[in-house]
C-alpha positions in Angstrom: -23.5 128.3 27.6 -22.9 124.6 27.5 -19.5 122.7 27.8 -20.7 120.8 23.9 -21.8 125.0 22.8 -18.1 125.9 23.8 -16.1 123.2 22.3 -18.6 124.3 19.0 -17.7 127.2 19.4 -13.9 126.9 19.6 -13.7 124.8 17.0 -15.4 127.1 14.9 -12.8 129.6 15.6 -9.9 126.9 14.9 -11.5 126.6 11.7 -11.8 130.1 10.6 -8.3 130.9 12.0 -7.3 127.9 9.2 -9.2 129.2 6.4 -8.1 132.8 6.6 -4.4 131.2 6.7 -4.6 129.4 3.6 -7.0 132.7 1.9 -4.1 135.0 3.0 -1.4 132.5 2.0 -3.2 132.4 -1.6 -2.6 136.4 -1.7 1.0 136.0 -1.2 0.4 138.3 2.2 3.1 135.4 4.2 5.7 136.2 1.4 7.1 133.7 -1.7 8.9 131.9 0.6 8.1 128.2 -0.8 7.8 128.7 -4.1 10.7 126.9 -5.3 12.3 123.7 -4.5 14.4 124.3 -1.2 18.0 123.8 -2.0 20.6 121.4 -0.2 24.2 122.6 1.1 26.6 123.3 -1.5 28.5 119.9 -2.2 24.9 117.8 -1.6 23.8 115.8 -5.1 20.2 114.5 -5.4 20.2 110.7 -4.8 20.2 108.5 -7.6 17.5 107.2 -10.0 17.5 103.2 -9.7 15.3 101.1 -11.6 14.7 99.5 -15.1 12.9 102.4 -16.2 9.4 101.2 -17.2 8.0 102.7 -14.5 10.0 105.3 -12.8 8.2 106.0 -9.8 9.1 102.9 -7.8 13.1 102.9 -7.9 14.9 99.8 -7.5 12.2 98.0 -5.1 11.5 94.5 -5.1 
């Protein structure tokens, strides 16, 4: 087998490993660990909304 076979070969395996990761993470087989929005410590407010609100993805930039 050929060092260019090998590295084929490896990343084939890299690949697979990633695709059975995302198929088993579909399942719910990792747990519903990010299913919600991850929450701050107790005390922590969500940063203001700036802007003239026609268009309120972009904030107060300028």
């Amino acid at each position: 087998m050929n060092r260019a076979a090998r590295i084929g070969a490896l990343l084939v395996v890299i690949l697979l490993g990633c695709v059975a990761a995302v198929v088993l993470d579909q399942s719910g087989v990792f747990g519903d660990r990010a299913a919600g929005p991850t929450q701050g410590p107790p005390g922590q407010t969500a940063p203001a909304q700036g802007g003239s609100g026609g268009d309120p993805g972009y904030g107060d930039l300028k």
